[in-house]
Structures are given as C-alpha cells and as structure tokens.
N, C-alpha and C positions, 0 to 999 in steps of 0.2 A: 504494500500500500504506500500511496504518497498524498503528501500536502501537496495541496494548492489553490491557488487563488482562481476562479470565473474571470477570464477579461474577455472573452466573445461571445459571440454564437455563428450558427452556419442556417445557412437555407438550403434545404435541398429536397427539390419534388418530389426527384424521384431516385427511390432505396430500393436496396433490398427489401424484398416483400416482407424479411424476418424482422427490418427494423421502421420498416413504413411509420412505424406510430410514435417512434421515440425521437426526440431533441436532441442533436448536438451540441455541444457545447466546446468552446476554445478555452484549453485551462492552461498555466502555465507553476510548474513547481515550484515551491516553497521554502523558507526553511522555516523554525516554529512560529515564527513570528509572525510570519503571512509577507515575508520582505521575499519576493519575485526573484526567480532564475533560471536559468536555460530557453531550450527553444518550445514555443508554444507547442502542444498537440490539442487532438480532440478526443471526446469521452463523448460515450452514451449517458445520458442525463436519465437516474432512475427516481431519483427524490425530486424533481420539481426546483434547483438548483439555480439561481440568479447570477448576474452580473456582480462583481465584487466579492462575493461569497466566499470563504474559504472552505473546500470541501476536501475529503477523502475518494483516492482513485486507485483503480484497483487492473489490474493489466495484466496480458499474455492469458496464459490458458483460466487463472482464476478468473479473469473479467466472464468468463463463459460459464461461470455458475451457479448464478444467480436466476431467479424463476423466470426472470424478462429476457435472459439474452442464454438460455440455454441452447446449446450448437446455432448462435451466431456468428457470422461474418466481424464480431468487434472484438477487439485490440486491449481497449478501457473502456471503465464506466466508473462514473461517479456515483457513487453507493452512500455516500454520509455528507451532510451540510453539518460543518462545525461549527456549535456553539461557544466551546470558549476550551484555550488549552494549559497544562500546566505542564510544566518541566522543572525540575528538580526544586518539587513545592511551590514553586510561583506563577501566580495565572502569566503565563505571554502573550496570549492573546486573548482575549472576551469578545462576542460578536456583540 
C-alpha cells in the first residue's frame, strides 16, 4: 500500500466493460505528511475519493482483490480516504 494525495481525474467513455462504472483518478505518492513525490499515476477510485484527499492505494496483483475489481484489467485502486495519520505518537496529518 501507499500514501497519497488526489491531484486529478480522467474522462474516459469508453472502458473496459469490467471497469465501465468506476472513476479514475490521478494520484500522486506521498510521504506521511501528504508532502507530494514522484510521477503521477492513476487508480481505480472504490470509496468515492476527491480532489486533495489523501488516500490509500493498493497495486499489482493485490489491487485485483477487492469485490469491485476482481480479474480486472487494473494496476491500482484507491481503497481508503485518510482521515488523519500518526507516526511515532504524533498526529502528521488530520484531514
């Protein structure tokens, strides 16, 4: 799993029929803080996940076992919207 922050989204008509119904989203990784790095990718959006958000993403063969994206065609998916984080006892981030 990784952090990271929501900075897009994507349009696209037309899917795979297995992910016709779901959201993409442009997410870019994190460190605890929700402070930005690397290069953007996208995620299948399973919680309803916004712009700004710092959420949990989940990749490679795990992202495919979850009840939404069983033997899908994805890569990631965004599984958790984070409320707030702590690292060695200290909130570092609160949404």
């Amino acid at each position: 799993m990784k952090i990271a922050r929501i900075v897009g989204s994507t349009i696209s008509t037309i899917k795979d029929p297995k992910v016709a119904t779901t959201k993409i989203l442009i997410c870019q990784e994190t460190d605890p803080t929700g402070k930005v790095f690397g290069k953007p990718y996208t995620a299948i959006d399973l919680v309803d996940a916004g712009t700004d958000d710092l959420v949990l993403t989940c990749h490679g063969s795990a992202a495919r076992q979850t009840t939404l994206t069983k033997d899908t065609p994805v890569d990631a998916v965004i599984m958790a919207v984070i409320d707030h984080l702590e690292l060695d006892k200290q909130v570092v981030f609160r949404k």
